[in-house]
N, CA, C and O of each residue as an XYZ file, in Angstrom:
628
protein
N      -0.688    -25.292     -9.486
C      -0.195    -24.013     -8.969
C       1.321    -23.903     -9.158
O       2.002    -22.928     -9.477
N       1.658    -25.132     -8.882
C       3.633    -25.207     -9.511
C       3.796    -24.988    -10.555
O       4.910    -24.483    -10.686
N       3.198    -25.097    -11.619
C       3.331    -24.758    -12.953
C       3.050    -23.303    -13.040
O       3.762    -22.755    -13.881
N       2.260    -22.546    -12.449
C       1.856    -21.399    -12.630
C       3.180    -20.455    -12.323
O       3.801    -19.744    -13.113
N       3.463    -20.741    -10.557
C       4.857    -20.222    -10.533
C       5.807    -20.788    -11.147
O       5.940    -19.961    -12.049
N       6.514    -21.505    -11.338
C       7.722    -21.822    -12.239
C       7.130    -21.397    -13.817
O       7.763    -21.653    -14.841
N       6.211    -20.918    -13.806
C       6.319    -20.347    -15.505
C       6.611    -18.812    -14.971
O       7.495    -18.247    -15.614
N       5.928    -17.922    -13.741
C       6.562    -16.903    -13.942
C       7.841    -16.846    -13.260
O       8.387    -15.770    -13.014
N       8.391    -18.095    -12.910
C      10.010    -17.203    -12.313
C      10.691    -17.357    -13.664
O      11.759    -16.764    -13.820
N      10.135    -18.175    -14.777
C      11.063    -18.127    -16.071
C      10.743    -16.778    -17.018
O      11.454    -16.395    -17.947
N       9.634    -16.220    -16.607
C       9.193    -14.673    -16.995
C      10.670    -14.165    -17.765
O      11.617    -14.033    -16.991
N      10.910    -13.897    -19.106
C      12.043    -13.103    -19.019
C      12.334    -11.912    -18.254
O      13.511    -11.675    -17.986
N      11.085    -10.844    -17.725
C      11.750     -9.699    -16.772
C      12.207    -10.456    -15.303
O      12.937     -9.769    -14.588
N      11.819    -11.878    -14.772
C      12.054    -12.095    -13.622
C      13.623    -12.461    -13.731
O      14.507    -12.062    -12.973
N      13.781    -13.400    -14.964
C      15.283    -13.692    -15.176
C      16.221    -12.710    -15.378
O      17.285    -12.713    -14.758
N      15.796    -11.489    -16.554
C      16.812    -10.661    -15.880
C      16.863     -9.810    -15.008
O      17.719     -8.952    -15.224
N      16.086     -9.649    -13.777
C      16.246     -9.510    -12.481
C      17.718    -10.119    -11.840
O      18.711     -9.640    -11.292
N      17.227    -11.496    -12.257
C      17.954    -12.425    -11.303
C      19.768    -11.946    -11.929
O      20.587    -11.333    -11.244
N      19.997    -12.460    -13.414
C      20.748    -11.844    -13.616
C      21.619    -10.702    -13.835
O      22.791    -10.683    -14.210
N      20.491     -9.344    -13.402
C      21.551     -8.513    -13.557
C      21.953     -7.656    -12.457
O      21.152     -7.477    -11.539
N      22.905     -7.197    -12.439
C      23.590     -6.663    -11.103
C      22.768     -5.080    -10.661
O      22.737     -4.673     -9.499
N      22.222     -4.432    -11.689
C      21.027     -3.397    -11.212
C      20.201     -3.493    -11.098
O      19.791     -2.902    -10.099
N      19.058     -4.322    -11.966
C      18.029     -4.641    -12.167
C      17.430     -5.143    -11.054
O      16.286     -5.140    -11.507
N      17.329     -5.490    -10.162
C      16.733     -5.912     -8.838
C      16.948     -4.790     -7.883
O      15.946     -4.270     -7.392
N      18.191     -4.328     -7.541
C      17.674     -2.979     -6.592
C      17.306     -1.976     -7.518
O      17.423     -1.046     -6.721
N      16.904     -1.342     -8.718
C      16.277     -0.183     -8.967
C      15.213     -0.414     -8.755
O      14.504      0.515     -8.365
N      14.591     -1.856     -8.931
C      12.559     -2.102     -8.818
C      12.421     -2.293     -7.284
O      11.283     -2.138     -6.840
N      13.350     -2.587     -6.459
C      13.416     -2.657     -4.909
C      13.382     -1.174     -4.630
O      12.640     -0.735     -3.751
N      14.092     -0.459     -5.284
C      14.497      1.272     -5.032
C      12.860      1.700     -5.337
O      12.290      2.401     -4.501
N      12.212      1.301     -6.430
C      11.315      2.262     -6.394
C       9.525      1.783     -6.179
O       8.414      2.268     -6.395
N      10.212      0.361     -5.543
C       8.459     -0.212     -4.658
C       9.014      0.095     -3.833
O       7.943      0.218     -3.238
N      10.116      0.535     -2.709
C      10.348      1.312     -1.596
C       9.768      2.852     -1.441
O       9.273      3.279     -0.398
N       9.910      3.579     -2.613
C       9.980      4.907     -3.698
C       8.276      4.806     -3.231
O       8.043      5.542     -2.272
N       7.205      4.123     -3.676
C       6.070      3.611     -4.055
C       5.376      3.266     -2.737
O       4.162      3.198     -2.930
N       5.632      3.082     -1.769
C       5.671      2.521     -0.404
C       5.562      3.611     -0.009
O       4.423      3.704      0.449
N       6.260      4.837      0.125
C       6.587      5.843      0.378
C       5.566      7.039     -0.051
O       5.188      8.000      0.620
N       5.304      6.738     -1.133
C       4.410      7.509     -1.629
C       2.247      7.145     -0.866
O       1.202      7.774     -0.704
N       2.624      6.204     -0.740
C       1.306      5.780      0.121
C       1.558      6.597      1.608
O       1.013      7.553      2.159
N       2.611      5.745      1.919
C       2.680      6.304      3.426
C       2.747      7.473      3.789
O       2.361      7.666      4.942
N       3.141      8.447      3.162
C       3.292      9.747      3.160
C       1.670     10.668      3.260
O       1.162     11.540      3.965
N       1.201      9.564      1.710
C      -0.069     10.752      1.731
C      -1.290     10.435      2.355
O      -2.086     11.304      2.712
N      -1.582      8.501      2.590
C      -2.195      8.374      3.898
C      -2.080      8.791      5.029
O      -3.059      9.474      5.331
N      -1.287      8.705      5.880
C      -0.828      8.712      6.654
C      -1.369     10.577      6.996
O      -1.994     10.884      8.011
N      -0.980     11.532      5.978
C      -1.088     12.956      6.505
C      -2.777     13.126      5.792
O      -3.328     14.211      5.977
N      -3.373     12.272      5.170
C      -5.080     12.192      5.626
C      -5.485     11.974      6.760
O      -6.074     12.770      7.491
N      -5.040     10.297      7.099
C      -5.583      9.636      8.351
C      -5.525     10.929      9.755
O      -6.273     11.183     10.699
N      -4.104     11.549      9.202
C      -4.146     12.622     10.489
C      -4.762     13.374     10.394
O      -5.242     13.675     11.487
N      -5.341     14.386      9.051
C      -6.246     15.643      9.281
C      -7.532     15.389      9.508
O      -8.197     16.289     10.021
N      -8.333     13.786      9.096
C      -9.347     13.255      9.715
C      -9.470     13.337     10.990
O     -10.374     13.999     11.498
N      -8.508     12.621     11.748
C      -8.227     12.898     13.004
C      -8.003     14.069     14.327
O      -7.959     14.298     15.536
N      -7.902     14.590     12.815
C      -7.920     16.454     13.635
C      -6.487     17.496     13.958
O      -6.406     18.563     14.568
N      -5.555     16.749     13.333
C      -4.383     17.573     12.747
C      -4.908     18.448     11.729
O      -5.963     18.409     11.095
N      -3.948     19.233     11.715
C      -3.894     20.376     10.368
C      -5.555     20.849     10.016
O      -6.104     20.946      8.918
N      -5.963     21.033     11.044
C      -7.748     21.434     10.899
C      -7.884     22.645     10.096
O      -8.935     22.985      9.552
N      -6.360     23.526     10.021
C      -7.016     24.743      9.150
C      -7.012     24.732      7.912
O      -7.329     25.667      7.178
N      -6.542     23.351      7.512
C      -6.263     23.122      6.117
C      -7.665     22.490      5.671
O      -7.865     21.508      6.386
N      -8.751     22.686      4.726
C     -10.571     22.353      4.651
C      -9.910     20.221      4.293
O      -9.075     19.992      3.418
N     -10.164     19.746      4.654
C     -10.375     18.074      4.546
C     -10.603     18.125      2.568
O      -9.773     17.472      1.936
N     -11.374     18.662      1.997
C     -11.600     18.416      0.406
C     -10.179     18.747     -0.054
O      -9.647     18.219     -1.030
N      -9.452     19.922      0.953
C      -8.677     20.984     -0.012
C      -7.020     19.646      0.250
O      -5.991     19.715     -0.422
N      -7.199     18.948      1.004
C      -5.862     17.789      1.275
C      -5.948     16.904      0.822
O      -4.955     16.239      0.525
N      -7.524     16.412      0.509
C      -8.336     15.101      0.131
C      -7.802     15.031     -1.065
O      -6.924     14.171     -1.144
N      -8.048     15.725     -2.190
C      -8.134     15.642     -3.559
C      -6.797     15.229     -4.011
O      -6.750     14.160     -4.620
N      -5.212     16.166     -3.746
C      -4.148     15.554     -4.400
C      -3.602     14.580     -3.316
O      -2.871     13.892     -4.029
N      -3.484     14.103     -2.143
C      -3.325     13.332     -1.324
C      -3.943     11.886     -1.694
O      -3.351     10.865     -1.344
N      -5.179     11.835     -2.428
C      -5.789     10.455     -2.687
C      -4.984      9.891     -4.471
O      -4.934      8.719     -4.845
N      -4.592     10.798     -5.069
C      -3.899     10.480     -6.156
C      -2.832     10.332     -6.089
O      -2.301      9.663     -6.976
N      -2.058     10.856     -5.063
C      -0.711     10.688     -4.527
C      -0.263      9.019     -4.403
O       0.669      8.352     -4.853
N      -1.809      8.652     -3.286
C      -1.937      7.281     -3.082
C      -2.098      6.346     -3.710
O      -1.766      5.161     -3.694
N      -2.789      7.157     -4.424
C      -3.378      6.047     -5.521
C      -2.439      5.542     -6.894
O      -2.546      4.490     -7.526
N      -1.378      6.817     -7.134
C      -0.352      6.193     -8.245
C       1.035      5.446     -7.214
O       1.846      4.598     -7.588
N       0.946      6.005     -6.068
C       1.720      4.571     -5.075
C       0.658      3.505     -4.954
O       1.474      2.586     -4.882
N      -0.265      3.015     -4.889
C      -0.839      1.718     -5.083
C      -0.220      1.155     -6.377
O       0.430      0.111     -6.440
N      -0.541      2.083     -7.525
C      -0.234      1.100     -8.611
C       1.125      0.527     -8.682
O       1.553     -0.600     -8.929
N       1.761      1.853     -8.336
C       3.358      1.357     -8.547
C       4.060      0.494     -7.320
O       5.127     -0.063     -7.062
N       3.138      0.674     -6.901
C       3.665     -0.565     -5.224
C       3.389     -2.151     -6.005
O       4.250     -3.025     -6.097
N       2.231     -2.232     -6.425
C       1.961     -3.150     -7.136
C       2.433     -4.067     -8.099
O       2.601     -5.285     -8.167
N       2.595     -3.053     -8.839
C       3.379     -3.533    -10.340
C       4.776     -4.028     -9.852
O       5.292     -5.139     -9.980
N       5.315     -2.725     -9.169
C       6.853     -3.243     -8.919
C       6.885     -4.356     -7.302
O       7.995     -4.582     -6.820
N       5.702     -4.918     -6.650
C       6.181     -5.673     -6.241
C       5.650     -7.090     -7.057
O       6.045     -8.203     -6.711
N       4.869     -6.916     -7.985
C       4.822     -8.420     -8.587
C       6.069     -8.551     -9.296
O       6.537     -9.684     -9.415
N       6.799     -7.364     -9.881
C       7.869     -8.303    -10.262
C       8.840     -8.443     -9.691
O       9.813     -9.052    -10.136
N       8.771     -7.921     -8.619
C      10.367     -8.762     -7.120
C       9.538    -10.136     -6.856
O      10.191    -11.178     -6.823
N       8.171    -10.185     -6.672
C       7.707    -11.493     -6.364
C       8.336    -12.673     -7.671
O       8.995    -13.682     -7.415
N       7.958    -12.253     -8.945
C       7.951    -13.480     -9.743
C       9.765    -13.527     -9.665
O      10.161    -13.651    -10.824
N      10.473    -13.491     -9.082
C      12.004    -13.133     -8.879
C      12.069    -14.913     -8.084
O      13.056    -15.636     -8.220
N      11.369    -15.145     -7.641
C      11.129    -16.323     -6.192
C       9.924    -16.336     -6.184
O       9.673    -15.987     -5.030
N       8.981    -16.500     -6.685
C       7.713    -16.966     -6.027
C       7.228    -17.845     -5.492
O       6.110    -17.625     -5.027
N       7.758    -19.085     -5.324
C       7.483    -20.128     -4.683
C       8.238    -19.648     -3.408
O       7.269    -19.613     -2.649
N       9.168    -19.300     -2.735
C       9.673    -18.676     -1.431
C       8.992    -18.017     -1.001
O       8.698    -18.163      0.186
N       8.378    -16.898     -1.836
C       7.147    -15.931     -1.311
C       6.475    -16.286     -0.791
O       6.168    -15.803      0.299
N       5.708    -17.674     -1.495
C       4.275    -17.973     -1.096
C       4.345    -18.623      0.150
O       3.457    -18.637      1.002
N       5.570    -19.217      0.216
C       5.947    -19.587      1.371
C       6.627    -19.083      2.755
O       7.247    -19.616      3.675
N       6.127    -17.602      2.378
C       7.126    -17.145      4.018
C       6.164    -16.293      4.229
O       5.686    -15.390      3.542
N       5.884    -16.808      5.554
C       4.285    -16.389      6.814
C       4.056    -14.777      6.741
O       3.002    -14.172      6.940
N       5.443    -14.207      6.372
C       5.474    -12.434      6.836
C       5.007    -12.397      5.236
O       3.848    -12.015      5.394
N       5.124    -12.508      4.200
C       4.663    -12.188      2.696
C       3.120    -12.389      2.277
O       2.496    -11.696      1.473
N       2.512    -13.821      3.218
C       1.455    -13.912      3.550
C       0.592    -13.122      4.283
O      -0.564    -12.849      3.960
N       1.453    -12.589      5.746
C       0.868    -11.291      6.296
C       0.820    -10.225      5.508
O      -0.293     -9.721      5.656
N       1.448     -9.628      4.753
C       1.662     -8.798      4.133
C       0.468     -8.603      3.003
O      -0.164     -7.599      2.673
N       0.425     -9.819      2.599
C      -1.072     -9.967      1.313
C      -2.556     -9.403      2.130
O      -3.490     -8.661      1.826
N      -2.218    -10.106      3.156
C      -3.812    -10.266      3.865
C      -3.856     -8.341      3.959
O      -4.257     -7.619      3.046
N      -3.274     -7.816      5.451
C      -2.732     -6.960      5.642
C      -3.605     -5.759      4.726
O      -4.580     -5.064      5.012
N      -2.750     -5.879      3.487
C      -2.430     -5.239      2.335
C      -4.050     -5.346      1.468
O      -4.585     -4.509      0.740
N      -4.466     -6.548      1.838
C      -6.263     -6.756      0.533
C      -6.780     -5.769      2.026
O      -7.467     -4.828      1.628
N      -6.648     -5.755      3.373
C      -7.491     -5.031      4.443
C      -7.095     -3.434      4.324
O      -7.811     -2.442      4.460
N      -5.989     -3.526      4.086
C      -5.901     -1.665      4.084
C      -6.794     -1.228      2.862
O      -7.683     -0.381      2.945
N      -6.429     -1.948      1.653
C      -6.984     -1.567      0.695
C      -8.421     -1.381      0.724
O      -9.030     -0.400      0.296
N      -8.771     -2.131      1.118
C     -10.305     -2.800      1.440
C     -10.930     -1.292      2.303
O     -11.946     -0.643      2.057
N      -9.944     -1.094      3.299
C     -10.744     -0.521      4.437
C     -11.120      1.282      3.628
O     -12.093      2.019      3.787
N      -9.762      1.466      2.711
C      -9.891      2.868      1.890
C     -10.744      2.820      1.269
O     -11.386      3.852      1.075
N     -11.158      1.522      0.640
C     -12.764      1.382     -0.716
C     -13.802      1.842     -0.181
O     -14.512      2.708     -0.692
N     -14.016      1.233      1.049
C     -15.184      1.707      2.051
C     -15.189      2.807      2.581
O     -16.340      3.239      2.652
N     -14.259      3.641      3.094
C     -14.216      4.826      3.560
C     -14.694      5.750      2.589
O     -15.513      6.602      2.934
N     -14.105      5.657      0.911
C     -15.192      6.449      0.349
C     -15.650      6.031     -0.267
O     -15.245      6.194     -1.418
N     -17.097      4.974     -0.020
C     -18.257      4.726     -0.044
C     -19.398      5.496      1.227
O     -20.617      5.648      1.304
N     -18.602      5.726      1.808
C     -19.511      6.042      3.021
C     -19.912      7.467      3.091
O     -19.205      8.439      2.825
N     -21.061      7.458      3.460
C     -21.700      9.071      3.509
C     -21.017     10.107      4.146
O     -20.703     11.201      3.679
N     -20.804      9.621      5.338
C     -19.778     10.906      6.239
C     -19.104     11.074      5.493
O     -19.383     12.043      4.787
N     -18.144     10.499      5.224
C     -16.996     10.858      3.872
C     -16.878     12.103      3.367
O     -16.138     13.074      3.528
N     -18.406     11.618      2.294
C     -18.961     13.023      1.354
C     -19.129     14.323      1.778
O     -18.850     15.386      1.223
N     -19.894     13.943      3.420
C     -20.420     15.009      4.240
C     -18.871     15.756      4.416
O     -18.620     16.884      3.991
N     -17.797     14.776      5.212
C     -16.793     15.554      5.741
C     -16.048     15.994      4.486
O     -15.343     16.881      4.967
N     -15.777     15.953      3.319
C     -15.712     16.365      2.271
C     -16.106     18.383      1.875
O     -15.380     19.334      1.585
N     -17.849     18.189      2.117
C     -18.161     19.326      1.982
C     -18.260     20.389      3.139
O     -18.454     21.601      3.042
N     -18.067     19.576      4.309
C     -18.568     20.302      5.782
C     -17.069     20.413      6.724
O     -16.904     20.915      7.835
N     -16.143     19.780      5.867
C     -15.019     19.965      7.220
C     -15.745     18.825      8.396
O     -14.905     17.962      8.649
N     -16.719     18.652      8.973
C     -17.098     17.587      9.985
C     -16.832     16.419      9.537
O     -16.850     16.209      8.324
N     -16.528     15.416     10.465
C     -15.616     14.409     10.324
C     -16.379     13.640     11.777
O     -16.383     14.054     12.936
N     -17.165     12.039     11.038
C     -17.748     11.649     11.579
C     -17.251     10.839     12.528
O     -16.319     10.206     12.031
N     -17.513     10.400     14.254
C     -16.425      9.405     14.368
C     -16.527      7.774     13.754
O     -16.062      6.745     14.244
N     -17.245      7.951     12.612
C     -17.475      6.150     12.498
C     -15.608      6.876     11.677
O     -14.503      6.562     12.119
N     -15.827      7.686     10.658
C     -14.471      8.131      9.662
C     -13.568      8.251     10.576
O     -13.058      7.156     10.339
N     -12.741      8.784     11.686
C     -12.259      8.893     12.478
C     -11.384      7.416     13.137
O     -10.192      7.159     13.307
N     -12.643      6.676     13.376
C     -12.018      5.338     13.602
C     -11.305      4.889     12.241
O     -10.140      4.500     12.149
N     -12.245      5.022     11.193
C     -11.311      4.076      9.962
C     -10.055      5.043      9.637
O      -9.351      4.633      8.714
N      -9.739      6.002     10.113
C      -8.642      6.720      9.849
C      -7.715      6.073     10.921
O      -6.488      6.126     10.838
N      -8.211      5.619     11.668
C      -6.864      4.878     12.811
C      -6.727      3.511     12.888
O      -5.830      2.874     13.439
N      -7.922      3.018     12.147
C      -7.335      1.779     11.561
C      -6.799      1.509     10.385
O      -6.387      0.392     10.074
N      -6.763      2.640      9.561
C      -5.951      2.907      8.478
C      -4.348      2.527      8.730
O      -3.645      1.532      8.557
N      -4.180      3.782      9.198
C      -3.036      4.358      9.755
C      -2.013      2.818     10.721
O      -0.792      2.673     10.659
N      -3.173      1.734     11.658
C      -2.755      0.503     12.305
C      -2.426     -0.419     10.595
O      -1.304     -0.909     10.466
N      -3.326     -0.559      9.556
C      -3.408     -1.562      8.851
C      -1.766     -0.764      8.006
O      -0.723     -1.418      8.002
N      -1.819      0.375      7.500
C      -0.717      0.533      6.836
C       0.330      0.503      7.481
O       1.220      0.445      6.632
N       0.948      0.510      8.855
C       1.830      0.312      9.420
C       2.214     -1.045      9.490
O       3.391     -1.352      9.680
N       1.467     -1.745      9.374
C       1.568     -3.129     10.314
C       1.999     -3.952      8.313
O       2.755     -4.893      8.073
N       1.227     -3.173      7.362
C       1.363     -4.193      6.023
C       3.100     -3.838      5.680
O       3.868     -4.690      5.233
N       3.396     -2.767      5.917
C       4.779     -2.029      6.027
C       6.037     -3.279      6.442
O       6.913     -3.900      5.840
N       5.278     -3.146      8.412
C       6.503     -3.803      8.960
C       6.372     -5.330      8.448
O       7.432     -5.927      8.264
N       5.124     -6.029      8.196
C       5.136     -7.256      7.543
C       5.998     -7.231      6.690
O       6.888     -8.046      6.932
N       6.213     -6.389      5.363
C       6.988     -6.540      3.781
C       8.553     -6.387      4.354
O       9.418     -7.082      3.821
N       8.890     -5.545      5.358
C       9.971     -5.251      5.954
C      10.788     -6.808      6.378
O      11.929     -7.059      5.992
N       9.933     -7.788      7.261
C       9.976     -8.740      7.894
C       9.771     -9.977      7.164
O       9.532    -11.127      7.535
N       9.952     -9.349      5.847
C       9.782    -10.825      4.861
C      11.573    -11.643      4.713
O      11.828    -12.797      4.370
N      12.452    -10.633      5.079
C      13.661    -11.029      4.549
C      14.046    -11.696      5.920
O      14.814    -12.658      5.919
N      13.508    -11.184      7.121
C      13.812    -12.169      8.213
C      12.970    -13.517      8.845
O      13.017    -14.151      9.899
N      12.363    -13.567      7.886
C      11.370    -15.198      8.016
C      12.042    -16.004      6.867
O      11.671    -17.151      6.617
Protein backbone atom coordinates (compact mmCIF):
# COMPACT_ATOMS: atom_id res chain seq x y z
CA UNK A 1 0.00 0.00 0.00
CA UNK A 2 3.26 2.33 0.56
CA UNK A 3 4.21 1.86 -2.76
CA UNK A 4 0.87 2.65 -4.09
CA UNK A 5 0.89 6.03 -2.27
CA UNK A 6 4.37 7.19 -2.72
CA UNK A 7 3.89 6.45 -6.47
CA UNK A 8 0.95 8.84 -6.47
CA UNK A 9 2.46 11.68 -4.39
CA UNK A 10 5.29 11.47 -7.23
CA UNK A 11 2.17 11.82 -9.77
CA UNK A 12 3.55 14.74 -11.83
CA UNK A 13 0.05 16.77 -11.28
CA UNK A 14 0.59 16.08 -7.41
CA UNK A 15 4.22 17.55 -7.68
CA UNK A 16 3.26 20.42 -9.36
CA UNK A 17 0.70 21.10 -6.87
CA UNK A 18 3.24 20.97 -4.35
CA UNK A 19 5.40 23.23 -6.27
CA UNK A 20 3.49 25.80 -7.50
CA UNK A 21 2.33 28.85 -5.78
CA UNK A 22 -1.39 28.65 -7.60
CA UNK A 23 -1.84 25.38 -8.37
CA UNK A 24 -3.08 24.07 -5.03
CA UNK A 25 -5.54 26.83 -4.11
CA UNK A 26 -7.32 26.98 -7.61
CA UNK A 27 -8.17 22.90 -7.20
CA UNK A 28 -8.92 23.82 -3.34
CA UNK A 29 -11.01 26.93 -4.94
CA UNK A 30 -12.97 24.74 -7.02
CA UNK A 31 -13.59 21.26 -4.84
CA UNK A 32 -14.86 24.08 -2.46
CA UNK A 33 -16.72 25.56 -5.90
CA UNK A 34 -17.90 21.61 -6.23
CA UNK A 35 -18.89 21.17 -2.56
CA UNK A 36 -21.03 23.93 -3.11
CA UNK A 37 -22.62 22.85 -5.92
CA UNK A 38 -23.91 19.60 -4.07
CA UNK A 39 -24.88 21.47 -1.13
CA UNK A 40 -26.84 23.91 -2.72
CA UNK A 41 -28.88 21.57 -4.90
CA UNK A 42 -29.33 18.79 -2.26
CA UNK A 43 -29.94 20.48 0.27
CA UNK A 44 -33.01 22.68 -1.68
CA UNK A 45 -34.40 18.90 -2.72
CA UNK A 46 -34.03 17.41 0.73
CA UNK A 47 -36.20 20.58 1.60
CA UNK A 48 -39.02 20.46 -1.04
CA UNK A 49 -39.30 16.64 -0.10
CA UNK A 50 -39.79 17.80 3.16
CA UNK A 51 -42.38 20.18 2.29
CA UNK A 52 -40.76 23.55 1.53
CA UNK A 53 -41.46 25.22 -1.71
CA UNK A 54 -44.64 22.80 -2.22
CA UNK A 55 -45.82 25.05 -5.07
CA UNK A 56 -42.97 24.30 -7.01
CA UNK A 57 -44.29 20.18 -8.61
CA UNK A 58 -41.12 17.86 -6.89
CA UNK A 59 -40.33 16.49 -10.93
CA UNK A 60 -40.29 20.27 -11.96
CA UNK A 61 -36.96 20.88 -9.07
CA UNK A 62 -36.01 17.18 -9.32
CA UNK A 63 -34.73 17.14 -12.83
CA UNK A 64 -32.03 20.19 -12.98
CA UNK A 65 -31.28 20.00 -9.18
CA UNK A 66 -30.10 16.17 -9.55
CA UNK A 67 -27.58 17.23 -12.41
CA UNK A 68 -26.58 20.14 -10.58
CA UNK A 69 -25.49 17.40 -8.03
CA UNK A 70 -24.43 15.19 -9.91
CA UNK A 71 -21.65 17.33 -11.99
CA UNK A 72 -20.65 18.51 -8.17
CA UNK A 73 -20.11 14.81 -7.35
CA UNK A 74 -17.85 14.45 -10.17
CA UNK A 75 -15.99 17.50 -9.71
CA UNK A 76 -15.86 17.11 -5.88
CA UNK A 77 -14.21 13.98 -6.76
CA UNK A 78 -11.79 14.46 -9.27
CA UNK A 79 -10.60 17.63 -7.63
CA UNK A 80 -10.39 16.06 -4.30
CA UNK A 81 -8.26 13.06 -5.45
CA UNK A 82 -5.89 15.35 -6.57
CA UNK A 83 -5.45 17.54 -3.21
CA UNK A 84 -5.37 13.93 -1.77
CA UNK A 85 -2.41 12.51 -3.93
CA UNK A 86 -0.69 16.10 -2.73
CA UNK A 87 -0.08 13.94 0.89
CA UNK A 88 -1.65 10.84 0.82
CA UNK A 89 -0.12 9.02 3.32
CA UNK A 90 -1.25 12.08 5.94
CA UNK A 91 -4.68 11.63 4.54
CA UNK A 92 -4.98 8.17 5.18
CA UNK A 93 -3.92 8.94 8.31
CA UNK A 94 -6.07 11.66 9.83
CA UNK A 95 -9.40 10.20 11.62
CA UNK A 96 -11.51 13.43 10.16
CA UNK A 97 -10.42 12.34 6.22
CA UNK A 98 -11.40 8.88 7.25
CA UNK A 99 -14.73 10.30 8.54
CA UNK A 100 -15.13 12.07 5.67
CA UNK A 101 -14.69 8.80 3.24
CA UNK A 102 -17.12 6.77 5.26
CA UNK A 103 -19.57 9.79 5.63
CA UNK A 104 -19.23 10.56 1.99
CA UNK A 105 -19.61 6.35 0.46
CA UNK A 106 -23.16 6.90 3.07
CA UNK A 107 -24.47 10.06 1.57
CA UNK A 108 -23.74 8.77 -1.67
CA UNK A 109 -25.09 5.49 -0.95
CA UNK A 110 -28.20 6.86 0.72
CA UNK A 111 -29.03 9.14 -2.86
CA UNK A 112 -28.54 5.61 -4.99
CA UNK A 113 -31.32 4.23 -2.98
CA UNK A 114 -33.59 7.01 -2.79
CA UNK A 115 -33.95 6.71 -6.49
CA UNK A 116 -34.33 3.20 -6.56
CA UNK A 117 -37.26 3.37 -4.54
CA UNK A 118 -40.85 3.41 -5.68
CA UNK A 119 -42.18 6.40 -3.72
CA UNK A 120 -39.56 8.28 -5.43
CA UNK A 121 -41.16 7.59 -8.87
CA UNK A 122 -44.60 7.96 -7.32
CA UNK A 123 -43.53 11.41 -5.68
CA UNK A 124 -42.03 12.26 -8.98
CA UNK A 125 -45.40 11.95 -10.83
CA UNK A 126 -47.91 12.71 -7.88
CA UNK A 127 -46.24 15.58 -5.94
CA UNK A 128 -46.92 12.92 -2.77
CA UNK A 129 -43.97 12.34 -0.92
CA UNK A 130 -43.78 9.21 1.05
CA UNK A 131 -42.60 9.37 4.68
CA UNK A 132 -40.13 6.39 4.21
CA UNK A 133 -38.62 9.56 1.27
CA UNK A 134 -39.06 12.17 3.79
CA UNK A 135 -36.89 10.48 6.32
CA UNK A 136 -34.07 9.82 3.68
CA UNK A 137 -34.36 13.48 2.85
CA UNK A 138 -33.28 14.26 6.53
CA UNK A 139 -30.84 11.93 6.64
CA UNK A 140 -29.55 13.26 3.60
CA UNK A 141 -29.44 16.63 4.55
CA UNK A 142 -27.63 14.99 8.49
CA UNK A 143 -25.10 12.80 6.16
CA UNK A 144 -24.19 15.89 3.86
CA UNK A 145 -23.65 18.18 6.63
CA UNK A 146 -21.76 16.11 8.84
CA UNK A 147 -19.33 14.74 5.40
CA UNK A 148 -18.89 18.74 4.99
CA UNK A 149 -17.88 19.52 8.60
CA UNK A 150 -15.64 16.23 8.58
CA UNK A 151 -13.51 17.61 5.17
CA UNK A 152 -13.62 21.06 7.00
CA UNK A 153 -11.97 19.33 10.20
CA UNK A 154 -9.34 17.55 8.32
CA UNK A 155 -6.84 20.52 8.68
CA UNK A 156 -7.49 20.50 12.47
CA UNK A 157 -6.67 16.76 13.21
Amino acid sequence: MSALLEFLSQWPVAAFLRQSLWAYPVVNALHIFSIGLIAGAITTLDLRVLGMFRDIPLALLARPLLRVAQAGVVMTLLSGFVLFSVQPENYLGNAAFQSKLVLLTLALANAFLVHQLPCWRRALDNNHVHPLLAAAALLSLMLWASTILAGRWIAFV
